[in-house]
N, C-alpha and C positions, 0 to 999 in steps of 0.2 A: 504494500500500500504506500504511493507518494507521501512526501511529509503536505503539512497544507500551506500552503502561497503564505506568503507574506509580502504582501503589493503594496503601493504608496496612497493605496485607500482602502485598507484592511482594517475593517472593527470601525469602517464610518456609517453605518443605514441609515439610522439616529443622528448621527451628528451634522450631515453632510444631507440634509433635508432640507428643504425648504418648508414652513408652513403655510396651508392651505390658502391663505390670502396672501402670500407674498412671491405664489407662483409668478410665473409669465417671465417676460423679457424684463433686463435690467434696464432700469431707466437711465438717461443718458445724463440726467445731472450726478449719479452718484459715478460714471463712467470717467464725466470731464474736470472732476472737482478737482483743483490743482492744491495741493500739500506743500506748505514752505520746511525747509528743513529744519529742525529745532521742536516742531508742531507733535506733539502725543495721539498716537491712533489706536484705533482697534482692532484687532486681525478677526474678521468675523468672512469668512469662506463661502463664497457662493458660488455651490455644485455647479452650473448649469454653464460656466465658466471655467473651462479647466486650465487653458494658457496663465499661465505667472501663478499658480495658486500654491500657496506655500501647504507645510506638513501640516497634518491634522493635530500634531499636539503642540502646535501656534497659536490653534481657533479660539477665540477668546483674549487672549495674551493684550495687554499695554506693550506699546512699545512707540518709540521715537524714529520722526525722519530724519537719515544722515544725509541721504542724495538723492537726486533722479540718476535713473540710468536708463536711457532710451523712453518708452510708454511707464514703466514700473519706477519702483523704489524704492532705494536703500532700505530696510528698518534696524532699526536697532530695540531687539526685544530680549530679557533676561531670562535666564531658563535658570534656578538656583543661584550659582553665585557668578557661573558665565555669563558675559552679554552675547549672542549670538546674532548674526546682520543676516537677510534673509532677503530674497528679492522679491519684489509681492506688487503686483498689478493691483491699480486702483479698484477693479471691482471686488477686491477681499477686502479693504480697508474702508474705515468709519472713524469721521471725528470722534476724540474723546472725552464726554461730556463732563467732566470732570478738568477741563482746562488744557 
């Protein structure tokens, strides 16, 4: 018997969902919203967009803009006591209402 996958979306059903009213296409102001660097965001993952999508155990996370690089950018998010920089297309990211 194979052992079982271990894929870069393994153990998301649940996480990696959208709910029932926030199906459909992503709309184009959360697509064009431009992030100054220094600016605190949210890593919150939207399945239906797989290009630039960072790991699942991001989703959620604070983290800070260091750069753009090309459409995506820089973040700088803490995992423990590492800061780890991740490259992450604007449709995973969300201002952080907390400033």
């Amino acid at each position: 018997m194979p052992g079982k996958s271990k894929g870069y979306r393994a153990k998301t059903r649940s996480l990696l969902r959208r709910k029932p009213r926030e199906r459909g296409k992503t709309g184009l102001s959360k697509i064009l919203y431009e992030y100054r660097p220094g600016e605190k965001i949210v890593v919150k993952i939207d399945p239906s967009v797989h290009k630039g999508m960072p790991h699942r155990r991001y989703h959620g996370r604070v983290g800070v803009i260091a750069d753009k690089k090309g459409r995506a950018y820089v973040v700088n998010v803490t995992q423990g006591k590492a800061v780890k920089e991740i490259i992450v297309r604007p449709e995973h990211l969300e201002p952080h209402a907390g400033g």
